[in-house]
N, C-alpha and C positions, 0 to 999 in steps of 0.2 A: 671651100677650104682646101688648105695645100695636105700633099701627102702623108706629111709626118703629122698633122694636126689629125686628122683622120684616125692614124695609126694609133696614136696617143687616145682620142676618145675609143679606139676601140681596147684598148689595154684597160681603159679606167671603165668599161663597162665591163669588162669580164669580173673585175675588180668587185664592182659596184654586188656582180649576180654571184662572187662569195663570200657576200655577207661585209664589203667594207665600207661602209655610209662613207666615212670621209673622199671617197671618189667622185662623191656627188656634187663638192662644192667647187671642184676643179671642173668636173663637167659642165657646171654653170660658168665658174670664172672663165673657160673657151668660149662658148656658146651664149653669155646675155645678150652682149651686145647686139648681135644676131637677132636673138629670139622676142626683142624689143623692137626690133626693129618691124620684124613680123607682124610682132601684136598690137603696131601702130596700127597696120594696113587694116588688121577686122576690128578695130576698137578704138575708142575715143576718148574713153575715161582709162587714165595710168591703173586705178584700180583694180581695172576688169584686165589688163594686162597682166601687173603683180600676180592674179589670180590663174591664170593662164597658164604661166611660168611656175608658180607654186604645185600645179596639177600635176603639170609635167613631169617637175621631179618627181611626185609621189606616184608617178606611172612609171617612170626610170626604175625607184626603185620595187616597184612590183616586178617586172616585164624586164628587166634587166638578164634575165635565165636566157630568155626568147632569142636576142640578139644572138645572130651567128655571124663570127669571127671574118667573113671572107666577106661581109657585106658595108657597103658604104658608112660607115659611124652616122657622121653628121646626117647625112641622105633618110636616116633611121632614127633618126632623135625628131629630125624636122618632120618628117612623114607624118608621127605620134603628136606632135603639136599640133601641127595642121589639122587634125581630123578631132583631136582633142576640142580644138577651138570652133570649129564648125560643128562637131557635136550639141558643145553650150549654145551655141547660136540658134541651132535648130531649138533646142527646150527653150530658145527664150523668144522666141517668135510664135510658138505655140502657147505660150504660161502667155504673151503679148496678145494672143490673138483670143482666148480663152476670159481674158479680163476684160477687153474687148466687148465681148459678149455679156457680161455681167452688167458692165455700166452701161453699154444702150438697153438693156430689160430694165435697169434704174431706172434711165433717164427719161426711156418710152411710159413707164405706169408711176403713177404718184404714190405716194406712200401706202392710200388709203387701199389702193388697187390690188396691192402685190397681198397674195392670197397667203393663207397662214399655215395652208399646207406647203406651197411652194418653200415659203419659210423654214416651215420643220425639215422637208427632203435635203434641203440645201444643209443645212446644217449636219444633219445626218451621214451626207455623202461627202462633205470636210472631214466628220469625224473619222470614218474609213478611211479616207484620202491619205489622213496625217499619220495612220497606226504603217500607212504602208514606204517602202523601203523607196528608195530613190527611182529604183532599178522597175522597183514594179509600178510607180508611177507612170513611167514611160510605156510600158506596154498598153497598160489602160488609155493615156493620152495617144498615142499611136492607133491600136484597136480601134475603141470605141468616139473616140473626138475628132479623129485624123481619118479613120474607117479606112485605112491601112488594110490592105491582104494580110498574110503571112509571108508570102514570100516576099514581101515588100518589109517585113517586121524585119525581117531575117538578114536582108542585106541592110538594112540602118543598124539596126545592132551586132551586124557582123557576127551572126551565130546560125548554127544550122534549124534548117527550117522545123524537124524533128525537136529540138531544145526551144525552140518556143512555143511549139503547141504544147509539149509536158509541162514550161513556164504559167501559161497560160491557163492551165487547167489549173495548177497547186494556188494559183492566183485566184481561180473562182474559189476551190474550197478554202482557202484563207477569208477571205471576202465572206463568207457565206457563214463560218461562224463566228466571223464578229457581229 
């Protein structure tokens, strides 16, 4: 992007971080065509693009404070896409690989096979599954399916190693009295 286009998204995000939503549609009207273009390259369904772009903005306008003034606009919007999008990609090759999993234990035991305890655990460990937050899904999928370290938790989720062990604990006692 040329200079003044730059300057401009960085004026409509200071904008944006005091409080004026309507900077955000200008920030797209510069940046779709771009950000479409992007979301060809990791995605197949326009869908999953729409979705991509939708996020974005609602990450603009959280993180919109963050941006500092001397730093590349576009460079800083696209950076947030990028990792937005490889974020979803990674949760959906695991939720991929984890399904995975379920249908060869299908397709390996016949109906009469699959045990009625297996049954009820499964059931049981959905119901937890779904009381919990997106955020501590991932941890759980990360930890314990992916058997992830922490300091490998720490840099996927870009948070310090200390906030996911304290994560991780409020997560067992959450877990623990339901």
């Amino acid at each position: 992007m040329d200079e003044k286009t730059n300057q401009r998204l960085s004026e409509l995000l200071i904008l944006l971080a005091c409080g004026k939503k309507d900077a955000l549609l200008e920030i797209y009207a510069i940046m779709s065509k771009l950000l479409y273009t992007i979301g060809n390259y990791y995605y197949t369904q326009e869908a999953d693009i729409k979705d991509a772009i939708q996020n974005l903005l609602e990450k603009l306008l959280r993180e919109a404070r963050k941006f500092k003034y001397n730093i590349n606009a576009s460079a800083w919007i696209l950076q947030m896409y990028k990792n937005s999008i490889n974020n979803h990609l990674k949760r959906r090759r695991i939720e991929k690989k984890y399904i995975d999993m379920e249908t060869e234990i299908c397709m390996t035991s016949s109906s009469f096979d699959i045990d009625e305890k297996y049954i009820e655990n499964y059931l049981f460990v959905r119901e937890i599954f779904d009381k919990l937050s997106t955020y501590e899904q991932d941890l759980v999928i990360y930890r314990f399916w992916c058997n992830c370290s922490l300091s490998e938790m720490a840099k996927i989720l870009k948070k310090p190693l200390t906030t996911i062990e304290s994560q991780l604990t409020k997560l067992k006692d959450k877990i623990t009295k339901i």
